[in-house]
DSSP file (Angstrom, degrees, kcal/mol; ACC not computed):
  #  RESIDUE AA STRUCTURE BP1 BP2  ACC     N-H-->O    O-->H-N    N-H-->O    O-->H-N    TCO  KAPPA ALPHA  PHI   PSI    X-CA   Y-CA   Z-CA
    1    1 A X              0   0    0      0, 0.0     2,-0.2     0, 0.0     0, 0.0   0.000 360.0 360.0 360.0 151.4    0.0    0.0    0.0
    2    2 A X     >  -     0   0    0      1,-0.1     4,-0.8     4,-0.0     5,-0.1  -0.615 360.0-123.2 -94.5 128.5    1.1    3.7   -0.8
    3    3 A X  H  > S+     0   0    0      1,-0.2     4,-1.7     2,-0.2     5,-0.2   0.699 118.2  56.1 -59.2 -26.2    2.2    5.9    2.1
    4    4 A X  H  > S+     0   0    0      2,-0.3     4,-2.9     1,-0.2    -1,-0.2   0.839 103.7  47.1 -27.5 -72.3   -0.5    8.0    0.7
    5    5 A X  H  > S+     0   0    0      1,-0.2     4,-1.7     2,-0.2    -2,-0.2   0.945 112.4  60.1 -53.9 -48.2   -3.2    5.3    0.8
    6    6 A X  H  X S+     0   0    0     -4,-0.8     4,-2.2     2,-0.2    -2,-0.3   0.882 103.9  41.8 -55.2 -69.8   -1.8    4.9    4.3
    7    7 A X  H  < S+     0   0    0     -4,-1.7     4,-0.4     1,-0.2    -1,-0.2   0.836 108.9  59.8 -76.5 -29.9   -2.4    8.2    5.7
    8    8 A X  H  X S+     0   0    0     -4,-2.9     4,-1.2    -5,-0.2    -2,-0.2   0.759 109.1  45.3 -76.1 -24.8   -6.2    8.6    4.1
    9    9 A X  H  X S+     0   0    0     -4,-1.7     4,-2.5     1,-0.2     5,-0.3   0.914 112.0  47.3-100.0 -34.0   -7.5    5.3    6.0
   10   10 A X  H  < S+     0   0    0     -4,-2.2    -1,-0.2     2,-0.2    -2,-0.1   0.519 116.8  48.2 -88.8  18.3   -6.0    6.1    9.5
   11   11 A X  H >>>S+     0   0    0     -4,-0.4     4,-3.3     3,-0.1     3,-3.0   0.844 111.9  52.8 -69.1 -75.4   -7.5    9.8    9.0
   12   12 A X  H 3X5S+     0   0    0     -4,-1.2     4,-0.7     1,-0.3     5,-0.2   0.742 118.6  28.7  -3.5 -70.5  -10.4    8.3    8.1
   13   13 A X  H 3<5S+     0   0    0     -4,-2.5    -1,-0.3     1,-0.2    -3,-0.2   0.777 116.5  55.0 -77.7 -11.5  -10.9    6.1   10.8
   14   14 A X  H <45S+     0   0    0     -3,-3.0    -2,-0.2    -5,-0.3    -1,-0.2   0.859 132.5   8.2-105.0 -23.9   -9.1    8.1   13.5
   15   15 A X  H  <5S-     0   0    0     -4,-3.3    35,-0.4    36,-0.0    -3,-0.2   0.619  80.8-130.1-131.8   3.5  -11.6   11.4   12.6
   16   16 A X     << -     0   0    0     -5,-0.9     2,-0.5    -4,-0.7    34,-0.5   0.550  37.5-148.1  53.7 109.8  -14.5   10.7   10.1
   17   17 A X        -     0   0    0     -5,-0.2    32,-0.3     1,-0.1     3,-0.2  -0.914  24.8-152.5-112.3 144.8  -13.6   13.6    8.0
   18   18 A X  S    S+     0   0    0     30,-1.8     2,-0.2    -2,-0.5    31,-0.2   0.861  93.5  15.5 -59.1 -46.5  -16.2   15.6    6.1
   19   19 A X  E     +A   48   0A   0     29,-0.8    29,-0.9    -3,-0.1     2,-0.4  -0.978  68.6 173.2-147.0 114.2  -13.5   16.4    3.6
   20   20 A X  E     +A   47   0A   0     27,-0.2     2,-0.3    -2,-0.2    27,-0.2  -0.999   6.0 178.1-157.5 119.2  -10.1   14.8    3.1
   21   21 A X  E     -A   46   0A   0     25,-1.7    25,-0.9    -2,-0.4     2,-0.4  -0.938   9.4-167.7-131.7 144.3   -7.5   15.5    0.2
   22   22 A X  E     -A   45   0A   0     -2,-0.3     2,-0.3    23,-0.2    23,-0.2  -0.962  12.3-176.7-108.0 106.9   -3.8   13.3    0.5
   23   23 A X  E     -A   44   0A   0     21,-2.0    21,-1.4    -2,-0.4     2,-0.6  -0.954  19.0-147.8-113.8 134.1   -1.2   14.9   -2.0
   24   24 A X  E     +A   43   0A   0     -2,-0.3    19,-0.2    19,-0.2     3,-0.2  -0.646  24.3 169.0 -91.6 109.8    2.1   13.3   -2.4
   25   25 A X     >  +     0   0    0     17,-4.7     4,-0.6    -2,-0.6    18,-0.2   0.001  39.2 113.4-123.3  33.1    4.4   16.1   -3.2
   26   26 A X  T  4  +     0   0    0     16,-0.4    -1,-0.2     1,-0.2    13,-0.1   0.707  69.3  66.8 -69.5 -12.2    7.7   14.2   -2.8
   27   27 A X  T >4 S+     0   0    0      1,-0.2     3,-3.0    -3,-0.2    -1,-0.2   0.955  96.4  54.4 -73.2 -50.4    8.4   14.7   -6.5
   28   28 A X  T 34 S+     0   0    0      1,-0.3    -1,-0.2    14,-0.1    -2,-0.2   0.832 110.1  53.0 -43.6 -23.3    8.7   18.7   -5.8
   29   29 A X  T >< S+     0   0    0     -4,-0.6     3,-1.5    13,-0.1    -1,-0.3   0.326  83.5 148.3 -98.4   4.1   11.4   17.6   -3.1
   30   30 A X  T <  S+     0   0    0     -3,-3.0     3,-0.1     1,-0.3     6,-0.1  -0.402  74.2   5.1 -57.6 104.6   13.7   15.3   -5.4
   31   31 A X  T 3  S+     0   0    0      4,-0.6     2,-0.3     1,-0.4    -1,-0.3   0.349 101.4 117.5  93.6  -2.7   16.7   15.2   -4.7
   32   32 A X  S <  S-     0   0    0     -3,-1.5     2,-1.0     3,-0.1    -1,-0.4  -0.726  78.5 -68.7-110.0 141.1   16.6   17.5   -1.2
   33   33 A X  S    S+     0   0    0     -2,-0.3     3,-0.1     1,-0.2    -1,-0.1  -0.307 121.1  24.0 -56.5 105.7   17.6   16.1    2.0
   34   34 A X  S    S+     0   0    0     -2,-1.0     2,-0.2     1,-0.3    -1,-0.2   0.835  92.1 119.1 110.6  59.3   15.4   13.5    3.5
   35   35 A X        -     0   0    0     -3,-0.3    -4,-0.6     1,-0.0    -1,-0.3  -0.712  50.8-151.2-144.6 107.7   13.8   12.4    0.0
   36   36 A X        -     0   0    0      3,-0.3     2,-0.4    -2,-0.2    -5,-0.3   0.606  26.0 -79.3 -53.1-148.8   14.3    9.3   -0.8
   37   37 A X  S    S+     0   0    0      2,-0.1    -1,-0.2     1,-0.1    -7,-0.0  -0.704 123.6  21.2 -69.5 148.1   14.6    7.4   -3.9
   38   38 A X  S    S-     0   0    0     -2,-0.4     2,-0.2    -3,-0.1    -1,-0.1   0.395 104.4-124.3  74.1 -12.6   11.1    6.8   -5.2
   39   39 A X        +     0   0    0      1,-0.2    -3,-0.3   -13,-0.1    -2,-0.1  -0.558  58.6 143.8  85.5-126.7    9.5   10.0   -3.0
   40   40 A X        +     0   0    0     -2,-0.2    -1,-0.2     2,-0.1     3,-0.1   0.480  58.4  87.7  61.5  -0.9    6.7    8.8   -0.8
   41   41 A X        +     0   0    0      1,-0.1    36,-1.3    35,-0.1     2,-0.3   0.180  66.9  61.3-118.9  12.1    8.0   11.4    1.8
   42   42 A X        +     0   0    0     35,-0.1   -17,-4.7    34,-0.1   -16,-0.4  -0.892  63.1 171.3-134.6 103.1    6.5   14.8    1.4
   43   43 A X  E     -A   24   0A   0     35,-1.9     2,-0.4    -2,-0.3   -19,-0.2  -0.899  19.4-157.3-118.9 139.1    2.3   15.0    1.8
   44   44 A X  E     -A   23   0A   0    -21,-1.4   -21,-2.0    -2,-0.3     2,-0.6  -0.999  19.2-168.7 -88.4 108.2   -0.2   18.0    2.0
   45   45 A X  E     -Ab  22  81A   0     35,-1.8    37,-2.3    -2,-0.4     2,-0.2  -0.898  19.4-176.2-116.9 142.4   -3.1   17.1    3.5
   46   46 A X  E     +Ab  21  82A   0    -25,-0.9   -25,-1.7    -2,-0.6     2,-0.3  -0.635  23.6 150.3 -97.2 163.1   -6.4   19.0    3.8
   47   47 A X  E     -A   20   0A   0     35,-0.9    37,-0.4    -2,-0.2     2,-0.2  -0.947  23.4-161.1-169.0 174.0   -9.0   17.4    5.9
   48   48 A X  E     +A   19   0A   0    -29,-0.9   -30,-1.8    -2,-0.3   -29,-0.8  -0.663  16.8 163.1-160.5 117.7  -12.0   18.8    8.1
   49   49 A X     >  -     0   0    0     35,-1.0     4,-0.8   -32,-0.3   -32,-0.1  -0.734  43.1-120.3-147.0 151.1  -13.5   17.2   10.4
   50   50 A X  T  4 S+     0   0    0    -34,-0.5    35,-0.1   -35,-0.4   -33,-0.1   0.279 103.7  80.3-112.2  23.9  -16.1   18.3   13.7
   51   51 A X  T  4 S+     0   0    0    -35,-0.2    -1,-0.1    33,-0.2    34,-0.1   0.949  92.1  43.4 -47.9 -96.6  -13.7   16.8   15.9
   52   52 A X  T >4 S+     0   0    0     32,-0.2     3,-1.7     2,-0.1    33,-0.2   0.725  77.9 119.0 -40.0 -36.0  -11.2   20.2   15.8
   53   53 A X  T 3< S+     0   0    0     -4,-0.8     3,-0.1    31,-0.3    -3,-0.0   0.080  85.6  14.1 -59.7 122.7  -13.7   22.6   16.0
   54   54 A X  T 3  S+     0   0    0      1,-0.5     2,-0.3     0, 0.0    -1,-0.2   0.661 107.1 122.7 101.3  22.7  -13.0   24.6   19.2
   55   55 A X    <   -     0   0    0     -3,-1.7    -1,-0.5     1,-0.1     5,-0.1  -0.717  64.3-122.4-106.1 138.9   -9.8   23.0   18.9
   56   56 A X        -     0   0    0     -2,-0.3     4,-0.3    -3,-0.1    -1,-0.1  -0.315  30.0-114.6 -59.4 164.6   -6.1   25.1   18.7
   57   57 A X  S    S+     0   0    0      2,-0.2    26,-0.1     1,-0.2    -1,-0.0   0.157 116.5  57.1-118.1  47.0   -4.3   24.5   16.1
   58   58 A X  S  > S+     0   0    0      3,-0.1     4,-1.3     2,-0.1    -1,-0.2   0.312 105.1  51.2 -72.2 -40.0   -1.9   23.1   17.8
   59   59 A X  T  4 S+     0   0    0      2,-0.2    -2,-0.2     1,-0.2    -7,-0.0   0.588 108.1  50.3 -88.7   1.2   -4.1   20.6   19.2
   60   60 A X  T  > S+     0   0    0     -4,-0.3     4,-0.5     2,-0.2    -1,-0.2   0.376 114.6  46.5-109.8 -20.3   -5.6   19.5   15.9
   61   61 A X  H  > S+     0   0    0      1,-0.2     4,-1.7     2,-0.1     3,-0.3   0.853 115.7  49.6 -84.4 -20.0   -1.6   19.0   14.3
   62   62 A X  H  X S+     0   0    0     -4,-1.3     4,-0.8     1,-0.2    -2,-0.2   0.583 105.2  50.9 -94.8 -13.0   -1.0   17.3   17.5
   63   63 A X  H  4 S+     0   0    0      2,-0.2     4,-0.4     3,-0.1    -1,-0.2   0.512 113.3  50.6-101.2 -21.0   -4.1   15.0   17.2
   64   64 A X  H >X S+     0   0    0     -4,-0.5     3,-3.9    -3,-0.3     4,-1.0   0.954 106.4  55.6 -59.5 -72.6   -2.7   14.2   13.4
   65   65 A X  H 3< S+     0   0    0     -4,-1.7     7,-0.2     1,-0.3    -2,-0.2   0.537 104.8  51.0 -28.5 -50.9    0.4   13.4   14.6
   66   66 A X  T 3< S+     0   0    0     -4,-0.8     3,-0.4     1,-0.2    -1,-0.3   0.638 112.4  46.2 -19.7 -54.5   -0.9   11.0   16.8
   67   67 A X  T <4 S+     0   0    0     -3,-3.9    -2,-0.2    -4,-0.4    -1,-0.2   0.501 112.3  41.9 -94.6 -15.5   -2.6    9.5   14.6
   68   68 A X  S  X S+     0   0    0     -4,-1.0     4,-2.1    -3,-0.2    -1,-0.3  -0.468  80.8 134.0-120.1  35.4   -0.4    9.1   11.8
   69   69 A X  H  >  +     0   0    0     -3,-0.4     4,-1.3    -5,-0.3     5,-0.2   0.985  69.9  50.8 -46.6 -50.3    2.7    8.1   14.5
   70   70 A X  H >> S+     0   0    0      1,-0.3     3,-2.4     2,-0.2     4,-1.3   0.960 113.6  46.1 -61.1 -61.6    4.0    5.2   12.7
   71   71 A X  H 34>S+     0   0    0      1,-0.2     5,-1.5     2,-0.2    -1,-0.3   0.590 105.7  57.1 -37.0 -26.6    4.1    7.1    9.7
   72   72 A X  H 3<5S+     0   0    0     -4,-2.1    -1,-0.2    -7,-0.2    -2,-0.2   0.618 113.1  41.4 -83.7 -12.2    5.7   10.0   11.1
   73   73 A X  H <<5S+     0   0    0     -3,-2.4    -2,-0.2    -4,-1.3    -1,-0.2   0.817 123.6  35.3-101.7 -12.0    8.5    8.0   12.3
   74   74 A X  T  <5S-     0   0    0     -4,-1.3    -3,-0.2    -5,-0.2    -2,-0.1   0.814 129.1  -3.9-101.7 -95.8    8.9    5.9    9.4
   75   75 A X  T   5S+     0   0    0      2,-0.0   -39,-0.2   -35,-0.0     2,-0.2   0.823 104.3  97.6 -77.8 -33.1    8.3    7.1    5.5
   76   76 A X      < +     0   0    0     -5,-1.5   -34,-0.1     1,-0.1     3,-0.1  -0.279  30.9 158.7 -61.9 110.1    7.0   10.8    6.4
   77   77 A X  S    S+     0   0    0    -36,-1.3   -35,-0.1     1,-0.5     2,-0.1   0.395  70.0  12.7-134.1  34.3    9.5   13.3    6.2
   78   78 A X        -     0   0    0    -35,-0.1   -35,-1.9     2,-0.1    -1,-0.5  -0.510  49.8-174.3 173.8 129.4    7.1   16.1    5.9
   79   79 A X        -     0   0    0    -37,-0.2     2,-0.3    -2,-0.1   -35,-0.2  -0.698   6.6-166.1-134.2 159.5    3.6   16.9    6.2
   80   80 A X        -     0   0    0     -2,-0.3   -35,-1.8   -37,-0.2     2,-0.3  -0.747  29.5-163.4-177.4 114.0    2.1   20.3    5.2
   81   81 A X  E     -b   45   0A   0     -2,-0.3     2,-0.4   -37,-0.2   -35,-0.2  -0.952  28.1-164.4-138.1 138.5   -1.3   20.2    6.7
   82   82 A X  E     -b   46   0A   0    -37,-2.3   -35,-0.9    -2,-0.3     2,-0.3  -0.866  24.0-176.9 -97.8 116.7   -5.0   22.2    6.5
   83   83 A X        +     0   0    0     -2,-0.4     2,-0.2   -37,-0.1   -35,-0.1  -0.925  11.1 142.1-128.3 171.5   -7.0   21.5    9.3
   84   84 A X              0   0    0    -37,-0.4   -35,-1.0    -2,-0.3   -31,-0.3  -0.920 360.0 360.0-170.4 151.4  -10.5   22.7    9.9
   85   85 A X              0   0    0    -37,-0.3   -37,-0.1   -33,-0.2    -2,-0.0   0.158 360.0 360.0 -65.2 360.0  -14.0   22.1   11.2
Protein backbone atom coordinates (compact mmCIF):
# COMPACT_ATOMS: atom_id res chain seq x y z
CA UNK A 1 0.00 0.00 0.00
CA UNK A 2 1.13 3.73 -0.84
CA UNK A 3 2.15 5.85 2.10
CA UNK A 4 -0.54 8.00 0.70
CA UNK A 5 -3.21 5.34 0.83
CA UNK A 6 -1.80 4.90 4.29
CA UNK A 7 -2.39 8.18 5.66
CA UNK A 8 -6.15 8.56 4.05
CA UNK A 9 -7.49 5.31 5.99
CA UNK A 10 -6.00 6.06 9.47
CA UNK A 11 -7.49 9.77 8.98
CA UNK A 12 -10.42 8.28 8.06
CA UNK A 13 -10.86 6.14 10.85
CA UNK A 14 -9.11 8.10 13.55
CA UNK A 15 -11.59 11.35 12.62
CA UNK A 16 -14.46 10.68 10.15
CA UNK A 17 -13.65 13.56 8.02
CA UNK A 18 -16.22 15.59 6.08
CA UNK A 19 -13.48 16.41 3.61
CA UNK A 20 -10.07 14.77 3.12
CA UNK A 21 -7.47 15.51 0.24
CA UNK A 22 -3.84 13.33 0.49
CA UNK A 23 -1.25 14.90 -2.02
CA UNK A 24 2.10 13.31 -2.41
CA UNK A 25 4.43 16.09 -3.16
CA UNK A 26 7.70 14.25 -2.78
CA UNK A 27 8.38 14.67 -6.47
CA UNK A 28 8.72 18.71 -5.84
CA UNK A 29 11.44 17.59 -3.09
CA UNK A 30 13.69 15.33 -5.39
CA UNK A 31 16.69 15.22 -4.72
CA UNK A 32 16.63 17.51 -1.18
CA UNK A 33 17.61 16.06 2.00
CA UNK A 34 15.36 13.47 3.46
CA UNK A 35 13.76 12.40 0.00
CA UNK A 36 14.27 9.30 -0.76
CA UNK A 37 14.58 7.41 -3.89
CA UNK A 38 11.12 6.84 -5.15
CA UNK A 39 9.48 9.96 -2.99
CA UNK A 40 6.67 8.75 -0.84
CA UNK A 41 7.96 11.40 1.81
CA UNK A 42 6.50 14.82 1.40
CA UNK A 43 2.29 14.98 1.82
CA UNK A 44 -0.16 17.98 2.03
CA UNK A 45 -3.06 17.14 3.54
CA UNK A 46 -6.35 18.99 3.82
CA UNK A 47 -8.97 17.37 5.90
CA UNK A 48 -12.00 18.79 8.12
CA UNK A 49 -13.47 17.18 10.37
CA UNK A 50 -16.06 18.27 13.67
CA UNK A 51 -13.67 16.82 15.88
CA UNK A 52 -11.17 20.24 15.75
CA UNK A 53 -13.70 22.64 16.04
CA UNK A 54 -12.98 24.58 19.24
CA UNK A 55 -9.82 22.95 18.95
CA UNK A 56 -6.11 25.12 18.74
CA UNK A 57 -4.30 24.53 16.07
CA UNK A 58 -1.88 23.15 17.78
CA UNK A 59 -4.14 20.64 19.24
CA UNK A 60 -5.63 19.51 15.88
CA UNK A 61 -1.64 19.05 14.33
CA UNK A 62 -0.97 17.29 17.52
CA UNK A 63 -4.05 15.03 17.18
CA UNK A 64 -2.68 14.15 13.35
CA UNK A 65 0.40 13.42 14.58
CA UNK A 66 -0.87 11.04 16.81
CA UNK A 67 -2.56 9.47 14.57
CA UNK A 68 -0.38 9.06 11.81
CA UNK A 69 2.70 8.11 14.47
CA UNK A 70 3.99 5.22 12.74
CA UNK A 71 4.15 7.10 9.73
CA UNK A 72 5.67 9.99 11.12
CA UNK A 73 8.48 7.99 12.34
CA UNK A 74 8.87 5.86 9.35
CA UNK A 75 8.27 7.10 5.46
CA UNK A 76 7.03 10.80 6.39
CA UNK A 77 9.46 13.35 6.21
CA UNK A 78 7.06 16.12 5.87
CA UNK A 79 3.59 16.87 6.19
CA UNK A 80 2.07 20.34 5.22
CA UNK A 81 -1.27 20.23 6.74
CA UNK A 82 -4.95 22.24 6.49
CA UNK A 83 -7.00 21.51 9.30
CA UNK A 84 -10.46 22.66 9.91
CA UNK A 85 -14.03 22.13 11.18
Amino acid sequence: MRVAEQIELKLKDAFAPTALEVVDESHLHAGHAGAPEGGQSHFRVTIRAAEFAGKSRVAQQRAIYAALKEEMAGPIHALALDVGA
